[in-house]
N, C-alpha and C positions, 0 to 999 in steps of 0.2 A: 307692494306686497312682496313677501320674503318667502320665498318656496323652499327655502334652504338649499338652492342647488349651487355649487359652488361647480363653478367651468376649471378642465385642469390646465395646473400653470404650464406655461409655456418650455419649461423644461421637461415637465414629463412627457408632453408630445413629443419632442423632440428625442427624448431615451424609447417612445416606444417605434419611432420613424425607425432610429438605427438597429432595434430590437427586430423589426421585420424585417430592413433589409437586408442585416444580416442572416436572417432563419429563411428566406429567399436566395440567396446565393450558398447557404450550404444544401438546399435542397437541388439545387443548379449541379452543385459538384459532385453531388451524391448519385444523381442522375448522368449526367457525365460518366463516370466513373461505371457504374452498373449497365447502362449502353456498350460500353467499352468493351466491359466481361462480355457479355450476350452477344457482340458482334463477335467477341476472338474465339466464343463458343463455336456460330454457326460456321466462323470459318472453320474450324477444324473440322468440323462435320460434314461441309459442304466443299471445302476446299476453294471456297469461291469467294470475292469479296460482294456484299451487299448493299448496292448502293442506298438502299434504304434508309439501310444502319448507320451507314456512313455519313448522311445530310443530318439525321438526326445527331452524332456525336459533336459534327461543327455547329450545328445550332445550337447544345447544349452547351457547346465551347463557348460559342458568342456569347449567348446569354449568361452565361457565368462571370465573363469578364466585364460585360455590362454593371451585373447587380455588384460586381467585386465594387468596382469605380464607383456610381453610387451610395454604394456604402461606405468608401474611405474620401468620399468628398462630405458626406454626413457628418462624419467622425471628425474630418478637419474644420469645420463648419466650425463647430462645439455648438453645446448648450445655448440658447440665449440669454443674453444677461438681466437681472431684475432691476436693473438702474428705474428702468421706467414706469414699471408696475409693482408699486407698494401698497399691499393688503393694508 
């Protein structure tokens, strides 16, 4: 029986893997970055540093550099090839 559901090829998973990994580590560095501001805010305000702030800007660090790697082992990866599945 033909339900007409066609499963997608194995490239376009693969464009949407590196689609979110990348939209994943820009959201990492964006966060980063905005942590940053807001910490060098309350220091000026506070004159103090916040360790708070601070655990979180290194774990925004990690995880950025995480999703970076990920995502340029993705990219190096490539596509996979259709040698083996012909429609």
């Amino acid at each position: 029986m033909n339900t007409g559901y066609k499963a997608p090829s194995q490239k376009v998973d693969w464009e949407q893997q590196c689609k979110q990994a990348k939209n994943l580590w820009i959201f990492a560095v964006f966060g980063f970055y905005v942590s940053i501001i807001v910490a060098g805010i309350v220091w000026f305000l506070h004159r103090e540093v916040n360790l708070v702030l601070v655990s979180v800007i290194l774990g925004m660090m990690v995880l950025g550099i995480w999703l970076k790697t990920r995502y340029q082992l993705l990219v190096r990866k490539g596509p996979p090839s259709r040698d083996d599945s012909q429609d």
